[in-house]
N, C-alpha and C positions, 0 to 999 in steps of 0.2 A: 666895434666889437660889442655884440650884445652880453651882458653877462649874467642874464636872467635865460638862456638857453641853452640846452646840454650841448650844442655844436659850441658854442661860446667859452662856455668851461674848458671845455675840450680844446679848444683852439687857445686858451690861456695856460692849459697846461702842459700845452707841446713849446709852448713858446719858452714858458718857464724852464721847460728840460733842457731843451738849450741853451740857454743864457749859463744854466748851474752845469753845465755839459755832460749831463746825466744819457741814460741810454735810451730814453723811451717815457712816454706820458701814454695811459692806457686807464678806463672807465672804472672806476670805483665798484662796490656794493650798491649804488645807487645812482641813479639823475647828476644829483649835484654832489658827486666824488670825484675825484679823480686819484691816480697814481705816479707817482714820477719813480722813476726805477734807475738806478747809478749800473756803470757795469760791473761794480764790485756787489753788487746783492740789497747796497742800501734801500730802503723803501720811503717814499714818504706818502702821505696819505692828504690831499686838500679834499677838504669840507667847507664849498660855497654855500653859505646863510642865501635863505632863499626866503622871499621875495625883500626887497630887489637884494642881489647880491653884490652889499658893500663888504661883509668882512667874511674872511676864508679862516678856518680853522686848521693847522696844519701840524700833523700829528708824524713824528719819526715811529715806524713801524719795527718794531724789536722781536726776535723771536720769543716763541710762549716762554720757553724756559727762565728766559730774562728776569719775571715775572716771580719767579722761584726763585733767583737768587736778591732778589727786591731792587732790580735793576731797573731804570726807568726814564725817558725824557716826557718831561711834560709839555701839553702841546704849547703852541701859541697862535693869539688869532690877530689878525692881521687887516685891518683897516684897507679898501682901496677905493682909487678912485673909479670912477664908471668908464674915463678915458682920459688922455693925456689931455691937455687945452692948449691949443696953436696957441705959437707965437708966447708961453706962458715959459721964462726964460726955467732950464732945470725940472720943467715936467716928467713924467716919469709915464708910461704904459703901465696898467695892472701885472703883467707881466711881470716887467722890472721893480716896481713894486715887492712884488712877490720873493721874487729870485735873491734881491737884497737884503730880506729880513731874514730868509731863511738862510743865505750865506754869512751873515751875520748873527744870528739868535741862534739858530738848529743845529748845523752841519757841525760845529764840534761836539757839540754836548751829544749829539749822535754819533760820533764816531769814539767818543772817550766812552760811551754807555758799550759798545760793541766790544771795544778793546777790554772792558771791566769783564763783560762776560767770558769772553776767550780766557780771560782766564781762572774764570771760574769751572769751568769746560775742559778745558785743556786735560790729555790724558797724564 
């Protein structure tokens, strides 16, 4: 998997949608964006650093208003490797990589950022 090409990103981040069993990976703002989409509305936003692309910047996408009530996840950016290495015991794909920090770093602190605003929102 090349990850210096937008079929590459692209193809790391449908991978990743699956592994976090999100609904869909679909083309960013740019080349080197992509989007991973939950079926609950969640958004995430990766930002492959380019040339070469070793580390992915990965931003929880919150509605504007969030922003208004100073609601926020900050991103984080995330080291990978350029591919798994046979035979190398506990290797990992960029993929899983990925999938891991952000199920581990992201996905609460995006979800408790969601829940803060519902109720700020709430009628």
């Amino acid at each position: 998997m090349d990850l210096t090409t937008p079929a590459g990103l692209a193809s790391v981040a449908r991978d990743v949608a699956e592994l976090l069993q999100a609904e869909r990976a679909e083309p960013g703002d740019g080349p080197d964006r992509q989007r991973v989409t939950y079926a609950d509305g969640r958004t995430l936003e990766l930002v492959f650093n380019r040339p070469p692309s070793t580390h992915v910047t990965i931003t929880p996408v919150l509605p504007d208003s969030a922003r208004t009530h100073g609601i926020g996840v900050p991103p984080i950016t995330v080291y990978l490797p350029n591919r798994a290495r046979r035979g190398e015991p506990g290797a990992q794909t960029p993929a899983q990589v990925l999938a891991d920090q952000i199920h581990e770093r992201v996905e609460k602190a995006h979800a408790v950022a969601l829940a803060e605003l519902r109720k700020h929102t709430a009628p």
